[in-house]
C-alpha positions in Angstrom: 0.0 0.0 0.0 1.3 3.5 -1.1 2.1 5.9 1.5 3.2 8.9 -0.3 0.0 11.0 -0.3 -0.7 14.3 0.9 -4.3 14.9 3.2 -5.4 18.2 4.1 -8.4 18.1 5.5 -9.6 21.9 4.6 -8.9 20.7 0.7 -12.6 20.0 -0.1 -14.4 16.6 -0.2 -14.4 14.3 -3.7 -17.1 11.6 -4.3 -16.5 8.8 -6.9 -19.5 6.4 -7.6 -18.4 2.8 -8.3 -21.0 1.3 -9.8 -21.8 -2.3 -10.3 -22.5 -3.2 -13.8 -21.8 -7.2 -13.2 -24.2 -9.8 -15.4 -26.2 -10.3 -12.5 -27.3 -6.6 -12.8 -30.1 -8.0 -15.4 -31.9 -9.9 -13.2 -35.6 -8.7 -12.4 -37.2 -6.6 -9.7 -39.8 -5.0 -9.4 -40.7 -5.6 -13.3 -37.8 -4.4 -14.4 -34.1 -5.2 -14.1 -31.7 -3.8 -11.6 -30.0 -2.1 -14.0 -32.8 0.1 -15.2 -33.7 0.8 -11.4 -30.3 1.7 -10.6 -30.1 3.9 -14.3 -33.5 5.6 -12.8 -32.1 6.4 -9.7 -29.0 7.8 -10.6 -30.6 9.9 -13.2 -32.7 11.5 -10.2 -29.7 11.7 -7.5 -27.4 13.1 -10.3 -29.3 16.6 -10.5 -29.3 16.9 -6.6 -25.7 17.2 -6.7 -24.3 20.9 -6.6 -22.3 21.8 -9.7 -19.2 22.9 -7.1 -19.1 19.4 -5.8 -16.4 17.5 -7.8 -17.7 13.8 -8.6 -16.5 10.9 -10.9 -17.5 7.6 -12.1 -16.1 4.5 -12.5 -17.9 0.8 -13.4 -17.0 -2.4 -13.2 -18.2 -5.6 -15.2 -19.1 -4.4 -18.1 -17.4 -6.5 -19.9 -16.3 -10.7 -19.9 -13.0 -10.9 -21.5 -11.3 -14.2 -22.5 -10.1 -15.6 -19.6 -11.1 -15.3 -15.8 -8.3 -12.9 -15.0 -9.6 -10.8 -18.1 -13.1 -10.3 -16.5 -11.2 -9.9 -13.1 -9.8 -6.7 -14.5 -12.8 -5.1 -16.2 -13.1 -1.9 -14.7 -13.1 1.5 -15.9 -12.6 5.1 -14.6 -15.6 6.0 -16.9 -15.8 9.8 -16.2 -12.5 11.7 -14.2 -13.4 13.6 -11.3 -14.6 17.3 -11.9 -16.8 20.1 -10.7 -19.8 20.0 -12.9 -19.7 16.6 -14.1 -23.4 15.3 -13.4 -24.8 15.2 -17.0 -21.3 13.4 -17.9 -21.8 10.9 -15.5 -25.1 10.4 -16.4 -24.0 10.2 -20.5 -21.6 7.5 -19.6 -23.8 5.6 -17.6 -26.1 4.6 -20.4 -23.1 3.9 -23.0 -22.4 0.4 -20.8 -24.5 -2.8 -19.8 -23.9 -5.2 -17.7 -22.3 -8.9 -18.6 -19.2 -9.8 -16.1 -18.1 -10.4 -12.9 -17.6 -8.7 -9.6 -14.4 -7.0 -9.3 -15.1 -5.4 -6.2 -11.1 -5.4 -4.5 -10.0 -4.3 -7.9 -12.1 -1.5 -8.4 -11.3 -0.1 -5.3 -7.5 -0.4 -5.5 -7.8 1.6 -8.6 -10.1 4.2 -7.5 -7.8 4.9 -4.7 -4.2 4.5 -5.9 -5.2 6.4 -9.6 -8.8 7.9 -9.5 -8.1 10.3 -6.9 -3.9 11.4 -8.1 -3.7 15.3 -7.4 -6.5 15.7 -4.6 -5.6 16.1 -1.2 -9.0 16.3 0.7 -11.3 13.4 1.5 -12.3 10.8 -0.9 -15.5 9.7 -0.4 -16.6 6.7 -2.2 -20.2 5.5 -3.2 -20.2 1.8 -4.2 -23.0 0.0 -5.4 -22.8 -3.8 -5.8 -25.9 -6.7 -5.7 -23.8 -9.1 -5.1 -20.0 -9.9 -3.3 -16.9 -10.1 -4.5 -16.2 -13.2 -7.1 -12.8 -12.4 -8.3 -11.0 -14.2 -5.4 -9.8 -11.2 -3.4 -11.8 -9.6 -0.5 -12.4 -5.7 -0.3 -12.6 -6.0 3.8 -9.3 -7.4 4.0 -7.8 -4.5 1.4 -9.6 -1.6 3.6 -8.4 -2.8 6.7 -4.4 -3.0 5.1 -5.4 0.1 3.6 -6.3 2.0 6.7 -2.8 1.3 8.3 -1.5 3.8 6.2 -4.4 5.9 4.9 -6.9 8.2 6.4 -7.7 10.0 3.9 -10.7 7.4 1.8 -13.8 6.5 3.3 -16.1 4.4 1.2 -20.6 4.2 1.7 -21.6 1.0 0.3 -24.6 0.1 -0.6 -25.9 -3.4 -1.0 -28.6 -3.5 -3.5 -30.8 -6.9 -3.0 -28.5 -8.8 -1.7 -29.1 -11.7 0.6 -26.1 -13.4 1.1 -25.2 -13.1 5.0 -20.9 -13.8 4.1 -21.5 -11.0 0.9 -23.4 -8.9 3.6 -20.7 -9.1 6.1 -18.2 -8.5 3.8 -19.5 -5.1 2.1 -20.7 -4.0 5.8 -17.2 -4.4 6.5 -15.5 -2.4 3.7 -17.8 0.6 4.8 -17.2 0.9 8.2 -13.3 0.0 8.7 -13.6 3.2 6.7 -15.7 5.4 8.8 -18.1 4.9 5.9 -21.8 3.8 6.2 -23.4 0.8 4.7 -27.1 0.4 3.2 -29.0 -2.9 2.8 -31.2 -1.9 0.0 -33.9 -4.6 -1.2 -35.8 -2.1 -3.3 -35.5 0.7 -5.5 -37.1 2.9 -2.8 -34.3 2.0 -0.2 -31.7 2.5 -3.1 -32.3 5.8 -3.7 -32.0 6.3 0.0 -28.9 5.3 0.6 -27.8 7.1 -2.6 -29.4 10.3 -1.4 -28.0 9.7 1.9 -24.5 9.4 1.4 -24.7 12.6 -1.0 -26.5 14.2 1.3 -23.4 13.3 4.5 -21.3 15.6 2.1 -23.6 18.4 2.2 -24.1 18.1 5.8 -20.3 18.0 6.6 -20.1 21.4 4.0 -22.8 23.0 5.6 -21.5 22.9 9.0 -21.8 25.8 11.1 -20.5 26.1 15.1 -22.6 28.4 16.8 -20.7 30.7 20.0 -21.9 29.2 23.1 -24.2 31.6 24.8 -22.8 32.4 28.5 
């Protein structure tokens, strides 16, 4: 694990969405697919989002590849962070589909070590997976390595109809070695929730004022 970064905690706040786009995204609910719920969502959240706020996207399984290592490794910084970005986010969103695997661990070692090169502030991190990691790494043992020598990256994940108790445990894990919170969404309703939730955290933590205490 790197340790030459720089924090400064009055630098400003940066969200990346991670966004699970794995095969099992096309399954159905709520007569649609999980995909299209999560597409609908986003396009509301997105908007919400001041233009000042500096956001990114990456996705992951969006594509098979030859081999298993191949589809291991599919996972894409889709839009750079950047002030502004919302409709970009949203453009790039619909040019994918899902069709792999689950490369949870992956996407998160290269959000972190690449995604974020040149920002010193918080990284705050919104992952969205419905299901756990199948690439044969585990993203609650990388956090907790990753913590050791980083502060600076705290990750909200939210679990989107997933009913595995280990996958559970896992992802609950990942969020709050990291200070980050974690959102068991069985329905659209509860995923735009926890989306609008975790957004919502970096307003709040903006929008802080201390008041003098009245003698």
């Amino acid at each position: 694990m790197p340790q030459n970064y720089t924090y400064d905690p009055d630098a400003g706040e940066k969200i990346l969405f991670i966004i699970d786009l794995s095969n099992s995204m096309n399954e159905s609910l709520e007569r649609s697919t999980k995909y299209n719920l999560m597409i609908k969502t986003m396009k509301e959240i997105l908007p919400q989002i001041s233009p000042d706020t500096e956001i990114g996207l990456r996705v992951y399984g969006h594509r098979m590849g030859f081999t298993p290592i191949e589809a291991c490794r599919a996972s894409t910084l889709a839009t750079p962070i950047a002030s502004n970005n919302s409709s970009n986010i949203a453009h790039s969103l619909s040019k994918y589909k899902p069709r792999g695997m689950t490369p949870i661990t992956f996407s998160l070692k290269q959000a972190i070590r690449n995604d974020f090169i040149g920002f010193t502030g918080k990284k705050h991190i919104i992952l969205l997976t419905d299901g756990g990691e199948n690439c044969d790494e585990s993203p609650c043992r990388f956090v907790m390595e990753m913590i050791k020598v980083r502060r600076d990256v705290q990750i909200d994940v939210i679990a989107f109809n997933i009913n595995d108790s280990d996958d559970l445990e896992q992802l609950q894990c990942t969020a709050l070695v990291t200070s980050g919170k974690f959102y068991n969404a069985q329905t659209s309703a509860q995923l735009y929730k926890g989306f609008n939730n975790s957004i919502n955290r970096v307003k709040n933590v903006e929008a802080k004022i201390i008041l003098p205490q009245v003698k």
